[in-house]
N, C-alpha and C positions, 0 to 999 in steps of 0.2 A: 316442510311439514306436510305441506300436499303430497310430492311425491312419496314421501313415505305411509303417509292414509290410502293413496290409491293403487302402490304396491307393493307394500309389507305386510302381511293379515298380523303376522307378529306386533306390530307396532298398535295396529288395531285393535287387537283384544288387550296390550298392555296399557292401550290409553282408555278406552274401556272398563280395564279394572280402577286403573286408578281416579275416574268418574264417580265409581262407586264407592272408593276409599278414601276422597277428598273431605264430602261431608261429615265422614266417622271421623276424620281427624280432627273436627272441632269440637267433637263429645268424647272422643279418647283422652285427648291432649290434656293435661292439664297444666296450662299454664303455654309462655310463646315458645318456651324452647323445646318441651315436649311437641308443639305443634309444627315448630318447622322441620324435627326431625322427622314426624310422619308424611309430611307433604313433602319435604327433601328427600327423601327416599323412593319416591314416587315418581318425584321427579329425575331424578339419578336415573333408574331405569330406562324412561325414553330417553334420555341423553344415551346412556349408552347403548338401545337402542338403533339410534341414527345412527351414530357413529359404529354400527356394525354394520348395518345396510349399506351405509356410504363404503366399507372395506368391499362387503360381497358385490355388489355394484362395480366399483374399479377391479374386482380381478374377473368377473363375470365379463367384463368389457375386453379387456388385454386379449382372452380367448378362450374356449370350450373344453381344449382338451383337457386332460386330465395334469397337472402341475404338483410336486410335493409340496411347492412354498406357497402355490394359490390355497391347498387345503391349510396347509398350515395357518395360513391369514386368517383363512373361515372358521377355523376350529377356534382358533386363536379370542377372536371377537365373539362367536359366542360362547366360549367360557367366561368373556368378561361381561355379557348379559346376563346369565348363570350366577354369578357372586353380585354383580346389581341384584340380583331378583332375591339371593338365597340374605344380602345384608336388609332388604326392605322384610322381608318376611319377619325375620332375627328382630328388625326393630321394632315393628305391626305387632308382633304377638307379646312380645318382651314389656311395652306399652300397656297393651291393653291386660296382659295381667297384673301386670301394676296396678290399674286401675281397678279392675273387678275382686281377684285375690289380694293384694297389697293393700 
């Protein structure tokens, strides 16, 4: 978790957001299962996350030059940051207009 705080800004503004999106999930939520899908979704993201940084890290290591599979790795893991972020969004807004409109 350190290493990822002191060199990912990525992971930094994602935990950041989700700082700010923790306490909403107890006045979104209603009820536990609505609340752990708001805080599970939150949490998804820095999981995956790390687990992109740990990919861009090992091929950043191997070597500089330019690689089709090293991109592909990296392209690879942040698409799957991408649908972490596009399925917490999908469930953040789907929630809260439950809540407000429903």
């Amino acid at each position: 978790m350190r290493a990822a705080w002191c060199n990912e800004s990525a992971f930094r503004q994602e935990l950041a957001l989700c700082g700010l999106l923790l306490p909403l999930a107890w006045w979104i939520g209603q009820g536990p299962v609505e609340w752990i899908l708001l805080v599970g979704s939150c949490l998804l993201v820095l999981i995956v996350e790390l687990i992109n940084s740990a990919i861009e890290s090992v091929v950043d290591r191997i070597g500089t030059e330019h690689h089709e599979l090293s991109g592909r790795a990296k392209d690879i893991g942040s698409a799957a940051v991408m649908l972490a972020l596009f399925l917490a969004g999908f469930t953040w807004v789907l929630l809260a207009w439950q809540k407000f409109l429903g």
